[in-house]
C-alpha positions in Angstrom: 42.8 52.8 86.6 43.4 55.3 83.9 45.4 58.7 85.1 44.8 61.4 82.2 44.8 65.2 81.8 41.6 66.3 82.8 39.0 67.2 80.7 36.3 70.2 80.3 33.5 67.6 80.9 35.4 66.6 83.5 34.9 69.5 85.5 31.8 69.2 87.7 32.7 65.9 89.0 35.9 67.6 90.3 33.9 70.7 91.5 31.7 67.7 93.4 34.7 66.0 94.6 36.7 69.2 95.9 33.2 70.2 97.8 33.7 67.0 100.0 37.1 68.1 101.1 35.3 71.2 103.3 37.9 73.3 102.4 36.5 75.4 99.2 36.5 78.8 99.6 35.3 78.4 96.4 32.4 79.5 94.0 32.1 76.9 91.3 33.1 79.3 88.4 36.2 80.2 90.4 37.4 76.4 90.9 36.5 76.1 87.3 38.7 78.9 86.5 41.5 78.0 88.8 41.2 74.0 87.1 41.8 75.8 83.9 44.7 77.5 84.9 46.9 74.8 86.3 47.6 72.0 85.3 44.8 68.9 86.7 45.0 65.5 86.5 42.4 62.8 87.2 42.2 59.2 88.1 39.4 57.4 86.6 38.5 54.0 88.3 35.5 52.0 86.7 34.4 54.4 84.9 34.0 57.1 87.4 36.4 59.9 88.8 38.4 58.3 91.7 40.8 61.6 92.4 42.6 64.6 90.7 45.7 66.7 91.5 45.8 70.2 90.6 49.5 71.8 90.1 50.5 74.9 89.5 53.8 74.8 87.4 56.6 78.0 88.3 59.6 78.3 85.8 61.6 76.0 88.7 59.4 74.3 91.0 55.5 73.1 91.1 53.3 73.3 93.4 50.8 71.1 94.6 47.4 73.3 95.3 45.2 69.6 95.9 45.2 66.4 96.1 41.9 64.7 96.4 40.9 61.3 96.3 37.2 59.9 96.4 36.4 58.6 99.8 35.2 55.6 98.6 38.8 54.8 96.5 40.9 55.6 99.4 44.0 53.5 100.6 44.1 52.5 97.0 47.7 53.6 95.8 45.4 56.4 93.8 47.2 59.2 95.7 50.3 57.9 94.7 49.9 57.4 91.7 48.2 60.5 90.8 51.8 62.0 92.7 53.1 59.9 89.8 51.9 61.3 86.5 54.3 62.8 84.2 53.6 66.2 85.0 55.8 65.8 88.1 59.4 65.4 86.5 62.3 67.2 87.5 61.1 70.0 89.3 61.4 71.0 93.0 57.4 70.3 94.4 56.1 72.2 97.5 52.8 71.2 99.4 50.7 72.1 102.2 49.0 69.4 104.3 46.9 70.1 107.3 49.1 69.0 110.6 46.6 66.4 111.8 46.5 64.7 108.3 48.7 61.8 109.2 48.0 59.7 106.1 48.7 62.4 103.9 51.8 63.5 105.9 52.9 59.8 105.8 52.4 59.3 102.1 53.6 62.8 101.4 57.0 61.6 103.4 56.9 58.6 101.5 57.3 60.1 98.2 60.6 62.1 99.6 58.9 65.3 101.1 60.0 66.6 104.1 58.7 69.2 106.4 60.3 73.0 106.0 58.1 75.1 107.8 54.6 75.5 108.8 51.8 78.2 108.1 49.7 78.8 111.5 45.4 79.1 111.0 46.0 78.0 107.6 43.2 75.5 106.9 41.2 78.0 109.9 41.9 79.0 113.9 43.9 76.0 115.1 44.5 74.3 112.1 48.3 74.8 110.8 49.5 73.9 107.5 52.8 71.5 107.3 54.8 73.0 104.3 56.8 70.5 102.9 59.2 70.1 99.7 60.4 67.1 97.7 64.5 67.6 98.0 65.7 65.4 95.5 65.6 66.3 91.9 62.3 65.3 91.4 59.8 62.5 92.1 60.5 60.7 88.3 63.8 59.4 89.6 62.4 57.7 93.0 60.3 55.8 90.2 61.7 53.0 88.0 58.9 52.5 85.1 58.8 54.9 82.1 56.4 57.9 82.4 53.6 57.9 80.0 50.2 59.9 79.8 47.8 58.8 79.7 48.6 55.8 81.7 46.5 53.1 82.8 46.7 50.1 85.7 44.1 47.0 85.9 43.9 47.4 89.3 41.1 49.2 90.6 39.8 47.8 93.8 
């Protein structure tokens, strides 16, 4: 598994993989332009895109606007390690993540988030968002190996 900056060519397979989510309110030009603005990060996996993370960086904090991992790479670490990538150093992070999304919310806790309020019809009528922030001073020192981009792993199941 390779985790790199993403790329312009990279963009339609991200537009393809953010359409599976069913939460784009999206036209493509505008996730293209919203790509572009923040900072991305993909996860390539046999050649293919497994998963990206798309952060928006703020003068003390980042937040993470997705997360999104190819169905057919999930509950491969590929979350986590996209949560990983270097771009994610020293800064306070804040995320939303549908209440019923108990994997994410576990792996989100996991990494040291924990829930600070919540955001009611956020994802639509009945479907709250969990805010949560990382409260230690940043996910690089819950990690012991040095942080390099891009950075690759042989495993890729």
């Amino acid at each position: 598994m390779l985790i790199r900056p993403h790329h312009d060519d990279d963009l339609p397979a991200l537009w393809m993989l953010h359409q599976k989510t069913g939460l784009s309110p999206f036209r493509n030009s505008e996730f293209t332009a919203w790509v572009n603005q923040n900072m991305a990060w993909v996860a390539v996996c046999e050649g293919q895109i497994a998963g990206f993370v798309l952060i928006q960086d703020a003068p003390d904090h980042q937040d993470v606007l997705l997360l999104v991992v190819a169905p057919l790479y999930r509950r491969q670490g590929i979350a986590r390690r996209l949560m990983q990538t270097p771009l994610t150093l020293k800064k306070q992070m804040f995320i939303e993540v549908e209440a019923t999304n108990t994997p994410a919310l576990s792996l989100y806790q996991s990494l040291g988030f924990k829930p600070i309020g919540q955001r009611r019809d956020y994802y639509g009528p009945n479907r709250h968002a969990i805010v949560m922030r990382e409260l230690t001073k940043g996910l690089a020192e819950r990690f012991e190996r040095p942080r390099r981009a891009p950075t690759e792993s042989p495993e890729c199941n």
